[in-house]
C-alpha positions in Angstrom: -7.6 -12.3 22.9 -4.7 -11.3 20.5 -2.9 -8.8 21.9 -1.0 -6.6 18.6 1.7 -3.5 18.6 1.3 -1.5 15.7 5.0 0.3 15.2 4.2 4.1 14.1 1.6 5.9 15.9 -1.4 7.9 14.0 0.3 6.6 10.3 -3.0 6.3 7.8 -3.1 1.9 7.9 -2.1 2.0 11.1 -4.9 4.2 12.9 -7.5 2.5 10.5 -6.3 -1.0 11.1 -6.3 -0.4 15.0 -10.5 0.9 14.5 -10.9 -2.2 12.6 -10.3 -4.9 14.9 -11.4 -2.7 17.9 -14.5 -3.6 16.2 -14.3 -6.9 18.1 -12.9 -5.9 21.7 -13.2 -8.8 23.2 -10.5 -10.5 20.1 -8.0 -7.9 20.0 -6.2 -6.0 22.1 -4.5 -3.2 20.2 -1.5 -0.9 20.9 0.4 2.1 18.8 3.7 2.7 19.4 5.5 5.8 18.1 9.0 4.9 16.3 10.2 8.8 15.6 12.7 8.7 18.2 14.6 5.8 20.3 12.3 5.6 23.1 10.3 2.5 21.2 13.0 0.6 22.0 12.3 0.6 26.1 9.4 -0.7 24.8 8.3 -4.5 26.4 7.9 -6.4 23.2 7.2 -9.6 24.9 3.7 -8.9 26.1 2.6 -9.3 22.0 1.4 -12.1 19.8 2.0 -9.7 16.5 4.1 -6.7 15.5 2.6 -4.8 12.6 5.3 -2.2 11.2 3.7 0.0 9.3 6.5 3.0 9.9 8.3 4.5 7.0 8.9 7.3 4.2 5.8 6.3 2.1 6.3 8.9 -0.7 9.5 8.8 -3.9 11.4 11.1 -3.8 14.4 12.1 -6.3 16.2 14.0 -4.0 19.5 12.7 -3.5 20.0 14.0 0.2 17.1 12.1 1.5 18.7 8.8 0.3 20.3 8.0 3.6 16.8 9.0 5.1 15.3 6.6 3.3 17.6 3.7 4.0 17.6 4.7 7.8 13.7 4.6 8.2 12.4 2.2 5.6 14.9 -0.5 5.9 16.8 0.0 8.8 14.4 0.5 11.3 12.3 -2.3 10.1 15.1 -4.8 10.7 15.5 -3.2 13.8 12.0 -3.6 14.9 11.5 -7.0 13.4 15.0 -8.0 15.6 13.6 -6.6 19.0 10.3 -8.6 18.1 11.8 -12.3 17.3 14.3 -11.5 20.5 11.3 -11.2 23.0 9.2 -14.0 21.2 6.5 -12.2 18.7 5.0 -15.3 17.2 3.9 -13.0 13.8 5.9 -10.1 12.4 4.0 -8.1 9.4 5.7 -5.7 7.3 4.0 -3.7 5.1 5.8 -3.5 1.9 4.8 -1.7 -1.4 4.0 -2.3 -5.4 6.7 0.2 -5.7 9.3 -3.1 -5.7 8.4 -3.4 -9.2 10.4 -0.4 -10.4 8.2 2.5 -12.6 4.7 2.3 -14.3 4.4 0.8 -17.7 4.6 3.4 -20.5 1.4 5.3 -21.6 -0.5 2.4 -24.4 1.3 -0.8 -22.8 0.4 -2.9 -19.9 2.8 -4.0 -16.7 1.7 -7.1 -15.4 3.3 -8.5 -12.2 3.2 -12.4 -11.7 4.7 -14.9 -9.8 7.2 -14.9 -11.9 8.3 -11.2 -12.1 11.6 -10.3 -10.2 11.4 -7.0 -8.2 13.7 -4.2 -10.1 13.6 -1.2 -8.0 14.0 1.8 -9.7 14.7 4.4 -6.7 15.9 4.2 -3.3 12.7 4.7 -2.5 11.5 0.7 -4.1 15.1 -0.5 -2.5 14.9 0.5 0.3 11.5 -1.4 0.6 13.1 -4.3 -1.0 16.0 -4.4 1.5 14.3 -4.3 4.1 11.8 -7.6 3.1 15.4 -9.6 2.8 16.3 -8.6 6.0 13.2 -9.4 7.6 12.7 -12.7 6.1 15.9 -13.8 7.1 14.7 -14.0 10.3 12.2 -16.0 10.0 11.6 -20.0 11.6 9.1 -21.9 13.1 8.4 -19.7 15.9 8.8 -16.3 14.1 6.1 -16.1 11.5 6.9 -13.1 8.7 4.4 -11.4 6.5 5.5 -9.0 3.5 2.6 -6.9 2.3 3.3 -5.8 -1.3 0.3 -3.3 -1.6 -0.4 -1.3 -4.7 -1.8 1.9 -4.0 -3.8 2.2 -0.9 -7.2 4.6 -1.0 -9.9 5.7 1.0 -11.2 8.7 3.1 -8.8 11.5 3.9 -6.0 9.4 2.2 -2.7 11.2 0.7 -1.0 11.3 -2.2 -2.3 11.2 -6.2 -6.1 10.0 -5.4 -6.4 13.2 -3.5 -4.8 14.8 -6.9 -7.3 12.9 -9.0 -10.4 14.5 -6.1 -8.9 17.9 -6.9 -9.0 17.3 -10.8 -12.6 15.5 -10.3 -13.6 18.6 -8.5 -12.1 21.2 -10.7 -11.9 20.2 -14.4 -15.1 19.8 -16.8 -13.0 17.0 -18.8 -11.2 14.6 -18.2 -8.8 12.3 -21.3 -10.7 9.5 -22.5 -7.9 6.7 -22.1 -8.4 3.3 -20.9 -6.1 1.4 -18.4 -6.2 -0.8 -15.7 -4.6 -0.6 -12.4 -4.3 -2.8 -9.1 -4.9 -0.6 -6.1 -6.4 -1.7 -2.8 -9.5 0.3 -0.3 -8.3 1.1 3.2 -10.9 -1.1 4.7 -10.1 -4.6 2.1 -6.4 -4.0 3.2 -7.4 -3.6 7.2 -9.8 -7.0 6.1 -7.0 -8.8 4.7 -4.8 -7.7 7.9 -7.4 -9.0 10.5 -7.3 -12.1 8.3 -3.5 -12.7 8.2 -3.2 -12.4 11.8 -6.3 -14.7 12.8 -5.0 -17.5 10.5 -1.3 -16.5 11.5 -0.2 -16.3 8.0 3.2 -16.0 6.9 4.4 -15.4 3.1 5.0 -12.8 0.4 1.5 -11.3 -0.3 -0.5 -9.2 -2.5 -3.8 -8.3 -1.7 -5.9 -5.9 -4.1 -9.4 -4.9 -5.0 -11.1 -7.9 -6.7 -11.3 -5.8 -9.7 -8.7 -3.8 -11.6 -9.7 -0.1 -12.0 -9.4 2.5 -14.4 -8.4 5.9 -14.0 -11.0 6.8 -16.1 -14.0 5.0 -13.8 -12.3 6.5 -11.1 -12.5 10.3 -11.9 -16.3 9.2 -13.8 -17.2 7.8 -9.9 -16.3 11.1 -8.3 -17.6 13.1 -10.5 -20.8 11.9 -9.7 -20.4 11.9 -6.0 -19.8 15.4 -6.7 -22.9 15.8 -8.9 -20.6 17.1 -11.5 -21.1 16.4 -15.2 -17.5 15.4 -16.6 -16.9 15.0 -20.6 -14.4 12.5 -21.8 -12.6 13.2 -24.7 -10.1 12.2 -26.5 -8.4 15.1 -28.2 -5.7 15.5 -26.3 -4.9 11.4 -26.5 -2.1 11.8 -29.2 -0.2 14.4 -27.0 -0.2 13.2 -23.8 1.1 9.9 -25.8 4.1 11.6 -27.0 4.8 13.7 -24.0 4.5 10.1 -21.8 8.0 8.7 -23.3 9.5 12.2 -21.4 7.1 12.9 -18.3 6.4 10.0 -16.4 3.7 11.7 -14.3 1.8 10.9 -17.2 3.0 7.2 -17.0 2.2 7.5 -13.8 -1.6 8.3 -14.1 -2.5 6.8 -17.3 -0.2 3.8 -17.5 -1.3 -0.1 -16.6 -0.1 -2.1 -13.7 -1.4 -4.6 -12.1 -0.9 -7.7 -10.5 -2.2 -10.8 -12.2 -5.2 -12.1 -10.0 -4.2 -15.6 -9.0 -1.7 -13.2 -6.4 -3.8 -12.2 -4.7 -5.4 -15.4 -3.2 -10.0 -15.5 -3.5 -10.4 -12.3 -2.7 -12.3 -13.4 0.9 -11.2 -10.2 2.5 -12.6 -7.7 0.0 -15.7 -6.5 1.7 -16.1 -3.3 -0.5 -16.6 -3.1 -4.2 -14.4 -0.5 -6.4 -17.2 1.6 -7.2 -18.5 2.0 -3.3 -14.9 2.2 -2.3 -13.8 5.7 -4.6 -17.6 7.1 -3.1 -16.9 6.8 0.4 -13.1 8.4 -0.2 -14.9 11.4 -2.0 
């Protein structure tokens, strides 16, 4: 039996992470710890084979006053935790990271495709603060003290926050939709718990990125909940020239309609997706 500490308690991986390898109680042994205040650190780290640290500020922000927030929780801490777990003999450490490394969407009409080759340019403290914290991490790692950086791109599924609720709301409310093909790497809650499960049974270590085996467009995904919804949705194209002049001012349009991906051969053979993209966008409506 593994026994693993997840670092911040009732956080959206880490609750469905814990239920997945609970699936098998007789493998795992699985703990939540709450990092919100200073008590984790009385915390006996020595009784674990793995520390999964999924604690942090997930959302961007532009706000200039939450910069040292950001820095505090999403880097600091991490190193902090990561420290406390290679002092009292964790043999695994996984971080989970973020796409967001790779600085802003590509512009509305062009694609942004991340290789092995691409260097990570952050373009908020929101990316660096990501970033920083992987170096710090990684520096601690030897023979005995296994590290695992999880780049996700965006992370989906039932009940899940942020812009694929926004896309539900627009699914739910909005008879049309553009009619703009793009492609996007994003990743269902259950593949990522998958790839997790997978990482620590084969006691990985590395600089990963797992996604959905196939790229997605926002198109399919607002076409796929509309038909959960047994909602007729017309795709037009109309407003296609104006949303591709407002896109070099408002990135939110970047943001939604814009390509990025990573390139496949990233992403290893795909042995922990166990859902396909159109099952995955039902079961989150």
């Amino acid at each position: 039996m593994k026994k693993i500490l997840i670092t911040g308690k009732n956080s959206y991986i880490g609750t469905h992470v814990k239920n997945w390898l609970e699936k098998d109680a007789n493998q795992y042994e699985v703990i939540e710890l709450n990092v919100k205040t200073q008590d984790w650190m009385q915390e006996n780290f020595s009784k674990y084979d793995v520390v999964l640290h999924v604690a942090g500020i997930a959302h961007v922000s532009t706000n200039k006053k939450l910069e040292d927030l950001y820095y505090k929780v999403n880097r600091d801490l991490a190193i902090e935790v990561a420290q406390k777990a290679k002092k009292e003999n964790v043999k695994q450490f996984i971080f989970m990271s973020s796409m967001i490394i790779y600085g802003d969407d590509a512009n509305l009409g062009q694609m942004k495709q991340i290789n092995k080759k691409t260097i990570p340019q952050p373009k908020n403290f929101y990316g660096n603060s990501k970033l920083q914290a992987e170096e710090g991490i990684k520096e601690l790692e030897d023979d005995s003290f296994k590290t695992v950086i999880i780049r996700t791109p965006m992370v989906y599924g039932p009940d899940c926050k942020g812009n694929f609720q926004k896309l539900k709301k627009i699914a739910k409310l909005s008879p049309i939709f553009p009619d703009i093909q793009n492609e996007r790497s994003m990743i269902y809650i259950d593949n990522l718990c998958e790839f997790i499960k997978q990482a620590i049974d084969n006691e990985k270590s590395g600089i990963f990125y797992p996604q959905n085996e196939e790229y997605v467009s926002t198109k399919q995904i607002i076409e796929v909940m509309a038909k959960s919804m047994n909602k007729k949705m017309h795709f037009i194209k109309l407003f296609n020239p104006i949303l591709r002049l407002m896109a070099k001012k408002v990135n939110l349009i970047n943001k939604v309609f814009g390509t990025k991906i990573y390139s496949k051969d990233l992403s290893g053979k795909f042995e922990y997706v166990v859902v396909d993209n159109e099952e995955s966008i039902r079961r989150s409506v």
